[in-house]
N, C-alpha and C positions, 0 to 999 in steps of 0.2 A: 621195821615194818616189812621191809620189802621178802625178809625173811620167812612169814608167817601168813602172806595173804596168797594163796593158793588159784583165787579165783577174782575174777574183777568183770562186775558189773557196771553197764553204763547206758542207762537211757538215752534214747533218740529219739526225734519225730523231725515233721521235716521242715523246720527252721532252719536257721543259722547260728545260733548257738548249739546246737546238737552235734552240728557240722565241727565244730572246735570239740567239743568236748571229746568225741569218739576221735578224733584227731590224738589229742592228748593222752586217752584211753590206751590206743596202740602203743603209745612209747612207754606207758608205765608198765604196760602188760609185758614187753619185749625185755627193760629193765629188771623189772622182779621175775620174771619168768614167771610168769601167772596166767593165767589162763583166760581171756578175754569171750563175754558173753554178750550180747548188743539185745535189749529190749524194745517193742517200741509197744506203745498202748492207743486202740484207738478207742476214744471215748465212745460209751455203748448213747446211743441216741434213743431218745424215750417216745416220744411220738407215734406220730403216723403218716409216715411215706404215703402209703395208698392212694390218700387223694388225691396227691400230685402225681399219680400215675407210674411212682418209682417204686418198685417190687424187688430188687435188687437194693436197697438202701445202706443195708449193713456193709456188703461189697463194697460199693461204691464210696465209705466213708472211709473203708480200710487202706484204699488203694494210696494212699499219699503217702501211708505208714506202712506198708510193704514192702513199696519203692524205695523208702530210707533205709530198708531191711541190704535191700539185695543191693543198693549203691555201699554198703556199708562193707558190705562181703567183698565187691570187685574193690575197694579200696585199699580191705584188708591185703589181698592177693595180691595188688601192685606194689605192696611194702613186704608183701614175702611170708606173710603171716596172714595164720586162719584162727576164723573165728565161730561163735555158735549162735546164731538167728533168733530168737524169742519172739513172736505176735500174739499181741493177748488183745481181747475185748472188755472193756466194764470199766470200773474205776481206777485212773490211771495211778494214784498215789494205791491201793490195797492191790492193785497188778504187780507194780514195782518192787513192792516190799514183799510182797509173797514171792515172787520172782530170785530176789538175795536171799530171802530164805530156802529156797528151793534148793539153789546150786550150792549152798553154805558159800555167799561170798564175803570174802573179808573187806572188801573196798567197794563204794558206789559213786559213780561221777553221776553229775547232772550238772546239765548246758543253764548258763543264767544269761538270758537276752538283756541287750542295751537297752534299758529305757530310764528315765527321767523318774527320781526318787520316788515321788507319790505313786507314778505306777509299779515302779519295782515292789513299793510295798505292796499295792494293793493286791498287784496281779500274781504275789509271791506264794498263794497259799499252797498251790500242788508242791514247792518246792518246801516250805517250810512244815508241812504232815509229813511230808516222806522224811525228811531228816527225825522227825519227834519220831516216829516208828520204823524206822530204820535199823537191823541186827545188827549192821555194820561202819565202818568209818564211813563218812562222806565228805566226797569234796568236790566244791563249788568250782566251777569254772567259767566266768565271763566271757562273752562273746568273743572272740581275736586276740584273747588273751593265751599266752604259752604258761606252761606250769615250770617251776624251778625251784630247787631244793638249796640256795645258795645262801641267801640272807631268808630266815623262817624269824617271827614272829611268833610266842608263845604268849596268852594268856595267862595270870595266872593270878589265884583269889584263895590259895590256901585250901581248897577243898580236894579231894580223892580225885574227881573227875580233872579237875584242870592240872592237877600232877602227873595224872595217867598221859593228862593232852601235852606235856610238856616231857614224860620221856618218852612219847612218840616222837615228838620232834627231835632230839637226841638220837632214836634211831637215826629217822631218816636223814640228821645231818654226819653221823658217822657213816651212813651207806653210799651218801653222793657227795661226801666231802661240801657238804653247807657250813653254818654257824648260825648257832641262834642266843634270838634276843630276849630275854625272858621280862619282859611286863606288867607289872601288878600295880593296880588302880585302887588307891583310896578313895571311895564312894561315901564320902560321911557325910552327911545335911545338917546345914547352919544350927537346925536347933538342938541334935545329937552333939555337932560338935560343941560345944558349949560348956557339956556334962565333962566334969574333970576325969583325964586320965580317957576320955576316947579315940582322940585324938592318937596317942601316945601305943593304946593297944590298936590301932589300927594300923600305926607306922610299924611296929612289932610284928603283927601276922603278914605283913606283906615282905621285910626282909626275910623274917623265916621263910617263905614259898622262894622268892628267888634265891639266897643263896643255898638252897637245901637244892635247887637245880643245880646250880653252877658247880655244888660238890659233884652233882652224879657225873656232870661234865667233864671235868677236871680226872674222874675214874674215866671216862672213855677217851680221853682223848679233844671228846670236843670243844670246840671256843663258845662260850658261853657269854654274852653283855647282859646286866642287869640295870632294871631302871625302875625306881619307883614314883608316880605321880599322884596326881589331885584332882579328882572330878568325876565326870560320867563314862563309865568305860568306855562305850565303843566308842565317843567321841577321843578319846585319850586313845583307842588301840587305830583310831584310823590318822591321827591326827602325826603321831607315831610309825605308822606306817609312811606316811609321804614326806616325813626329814628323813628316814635312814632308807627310802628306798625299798622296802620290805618285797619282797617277792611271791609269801607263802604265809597266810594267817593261820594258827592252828588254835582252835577253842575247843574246850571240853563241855561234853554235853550230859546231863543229868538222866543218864539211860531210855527206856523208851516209855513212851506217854501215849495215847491217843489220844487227847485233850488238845484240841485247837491252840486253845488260850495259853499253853507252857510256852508256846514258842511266838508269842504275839509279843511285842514288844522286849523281848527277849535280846540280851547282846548281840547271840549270832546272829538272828535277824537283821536287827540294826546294821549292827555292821557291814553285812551282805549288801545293806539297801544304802548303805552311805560310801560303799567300798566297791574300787573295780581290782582287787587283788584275787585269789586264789585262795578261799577259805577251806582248811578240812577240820569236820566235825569231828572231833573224837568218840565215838560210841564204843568200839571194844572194850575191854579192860583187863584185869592184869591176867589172864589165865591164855594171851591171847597177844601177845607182840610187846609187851611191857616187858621189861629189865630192872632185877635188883628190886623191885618192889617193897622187899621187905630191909633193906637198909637205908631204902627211902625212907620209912617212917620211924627207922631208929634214928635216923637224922634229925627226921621232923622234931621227932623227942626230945632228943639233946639238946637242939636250939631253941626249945619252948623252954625248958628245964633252965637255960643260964638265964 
């Protein structure tokens, strides 16, 4: 990846989670040699000022998100690298994403605040639209948390997208010297399992998806662990995460939607809300930082075929 993402954008506002993420922002920017852009959005206010005698309203909402602008700039300059300012007004998720569109960025951070499950879910929605509409990868960043490319966690369910999200991860563990773990969850319900032989095809497409990684692994170089389990993914991809320690979740995402509902109980969701790890969405795909793409799915073939 680090190859192929030119530009990196990273929302702010003036929280504490913004504060880590455009933290982490810089180092990735400084590492891929990419190009670091800092947005921040102030929600446009619908009302009426007036009566309270504030005629200056729109100013005076921006100014918190200005400040996180120009703190972000002297920040940059004490670490020796500059960057490019973005302030926009109106809707913070169709700012952001027009925004990644604008510069063609291949990477997006956004800051995720500590809060307590219910509200991470509730209060997740700007964060869970912008990923559904999103051009580019995104990756989640918890409040204090640092980002690290050492032990990555892969998703994987046999489909295009999570193959894609799986030799992302092989990039990026060839590029920073990581290892990853590649993961595939059998999802089958008591009354499915039942039905002869589903069982059996589900334990099937789940070795196909990992060792069909662990070949392209084994072509680059990288160390590869595969695991396959039993139950509710993100339960099983978080559960996973905190025995091996995991540092780096990587999911694939079903390209862009503008439908609330794709990403409402959604694994990445979940997961996001039940997880203080480092999530990145995979949204590009193969035309776009992916490898060998097409001996991936000779492989795929082969091992469907024995």
């Amino acid at each position: 990846m680090s190859d192929a993402v030119k530009f990196i954008l990273v929302a702010i506002d003036p929280g504490p989670a913004s504060q880590t993420a455009f933290l982490q922002a810089l180092r990735l920017a400084a590492s891929m040699q990419a190009k670091l852009v800092a947005v921040s959005v102030t929600p446009r206010y619908e009302g009426n000022m007036n009566r309270w005698k504030i005629h200056d309203a729109n100013d005076q909402m921006s100014l918190p998100f200005t400040k996180c602008l120009q703190e972000a700039i002297r920040t940059a300059a004490a670490h020796g690298q500059t960057i490019r300012a973005v302030h926009r007004v109106g809707d913070p998720v169709e700012e952001i994403v027009s925004t990644a569109e604008e510069i063609g960025a291949g990477l997006l951070l956004l800051g995720c605040p500590r809060r307590a499950y219910v509200e991470r879910v509730l209060l997740g929605r700007t964060i869970a639209n912008v990923i559904g509409l999103s051009p580019c990868d995104v990756l989640l960043i918890p409040e204090a948390v640092e980002v690290s490319f050492g032990r990555m966690l892969v998703g994987l369910d046999g489909s295009r997208h999570s193959m894609e999200a799986g030799q992302r991860a092989l990039d990026l563990a060839l590029a920073y010297g990581g290892e990853v773990h590649a993961l595939s969850v059998m999802d089958v319900g008591v009354d499915r399992s039942l039905r002869y032989g589903v069982l059996d095809e589900a334990r099937h497409k789940s070795s196909v998806a990992v060792h069909t990684l662990a070949g392209q692994g084994r072509k680059l170089g990288v160390s590869v662990r595969t695991e396959i389990s039993e139950g509710f993914p993100y339960e099983q991809i978080v559960k996973y995460c905190v025995e091996k320690d995991i540092q780096l979740i990587v999911l694939g995402s079903y390209g862009r939607t503008a439908l609330r509902r794709f990403l409402m109980g959604s694994v990445v969701e979940r997961v996001a809300a039940l997880s203080f790890k480092p999530i990145l969405v995979v949204k590009r795909l193969a035309n776009n930082g992916v490898r060998d793409l097409a001996d991936m799915s000779d492989c795929v073939s082969e091992r469907q075929a024995v």
